[in-house]
DOLO-763736 format. One record per residue (C-alpha): chain; x, y, z. Coordinates in nm, 3 decimals. Example, Ala and Ser with C-alpha at 12.3 -4.5 7.8 and 13.67 -1.06 7.14 Angstrom:
> ch/u/v/w
> A/1.230/-0.450/0.780
> A/1.367/-0.106/0.714
END
This chain:
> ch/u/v/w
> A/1.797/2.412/2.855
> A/1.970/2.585/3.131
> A/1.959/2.501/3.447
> A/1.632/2.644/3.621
> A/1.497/2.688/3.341
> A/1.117/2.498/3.270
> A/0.910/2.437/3.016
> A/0.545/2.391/3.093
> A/0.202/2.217/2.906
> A/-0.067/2.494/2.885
> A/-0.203/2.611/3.242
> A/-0.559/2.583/3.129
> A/-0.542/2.204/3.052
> A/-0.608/1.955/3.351
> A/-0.345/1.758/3.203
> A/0.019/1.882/3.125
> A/0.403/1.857/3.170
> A/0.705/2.016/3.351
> A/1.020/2.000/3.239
> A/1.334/2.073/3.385
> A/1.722/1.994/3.343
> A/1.665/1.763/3.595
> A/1.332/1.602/3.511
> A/1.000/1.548/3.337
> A/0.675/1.555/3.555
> A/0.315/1.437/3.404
> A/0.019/1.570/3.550
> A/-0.343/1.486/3.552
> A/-0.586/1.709/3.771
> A/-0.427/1.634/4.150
> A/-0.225/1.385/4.043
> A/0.143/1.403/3.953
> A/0.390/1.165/3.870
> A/0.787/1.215/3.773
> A/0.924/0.995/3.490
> A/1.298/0.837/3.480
> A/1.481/0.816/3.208
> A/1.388/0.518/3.098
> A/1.022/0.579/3.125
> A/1.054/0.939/2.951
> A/1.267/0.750/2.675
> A/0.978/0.515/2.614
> A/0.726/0.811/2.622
> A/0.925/0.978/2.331
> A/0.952/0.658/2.112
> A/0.552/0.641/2.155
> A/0.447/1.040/2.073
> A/0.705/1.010/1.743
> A/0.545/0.685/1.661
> A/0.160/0.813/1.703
> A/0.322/1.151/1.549
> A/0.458/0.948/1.238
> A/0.133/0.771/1.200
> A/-0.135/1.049/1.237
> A/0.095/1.380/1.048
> A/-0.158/1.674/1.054
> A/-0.443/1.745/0.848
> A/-0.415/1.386/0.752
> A/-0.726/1.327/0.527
> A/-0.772/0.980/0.726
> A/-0.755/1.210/1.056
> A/-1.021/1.434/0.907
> A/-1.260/1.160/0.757
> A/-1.294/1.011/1.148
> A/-1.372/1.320/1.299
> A/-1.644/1.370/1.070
> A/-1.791/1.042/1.145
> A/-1.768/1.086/1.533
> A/-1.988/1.373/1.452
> A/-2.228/1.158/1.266
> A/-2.581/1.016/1.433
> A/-2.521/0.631/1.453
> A/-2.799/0.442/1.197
> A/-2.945/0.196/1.383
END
């Protein structure tokens, strides 16, 4: 990444990212918060983890999505 350069979540989302050569910004609605190293280190280790854990169109992924969509039986 050069620097200047950013890459952005999608604008449409309430919740996204900025990142630059010099840091890496979290937003929620308002609310904004920039991450140091350590903290964007720690970040990464946990999205590869949950990444590792949940690959895509993992049948297990699928099967609980279905039964969120499910009526509880009472």
């Amino acid at each position: 990444m050069t620097n200047g350069a950013q890459l952005t979540g999608p604008a449409h989302l309430p919740v996204g990212y900025s990142i630059t050569a010099d840091d890496v910004r979290l937003h929620a609605f308002h609310h904004g918060a920039t991450l140091h190293r350590d903290e964007i280190v720690e970040l990464h280790a946990a999205l590869t983890a949950w990444l590792t854990l949940n690959p895509a169109n993992s049948p297990r992924r699928d099967t609980a999505r279905q039964a969120e969509k499910q009526p509880r039986k009472r």
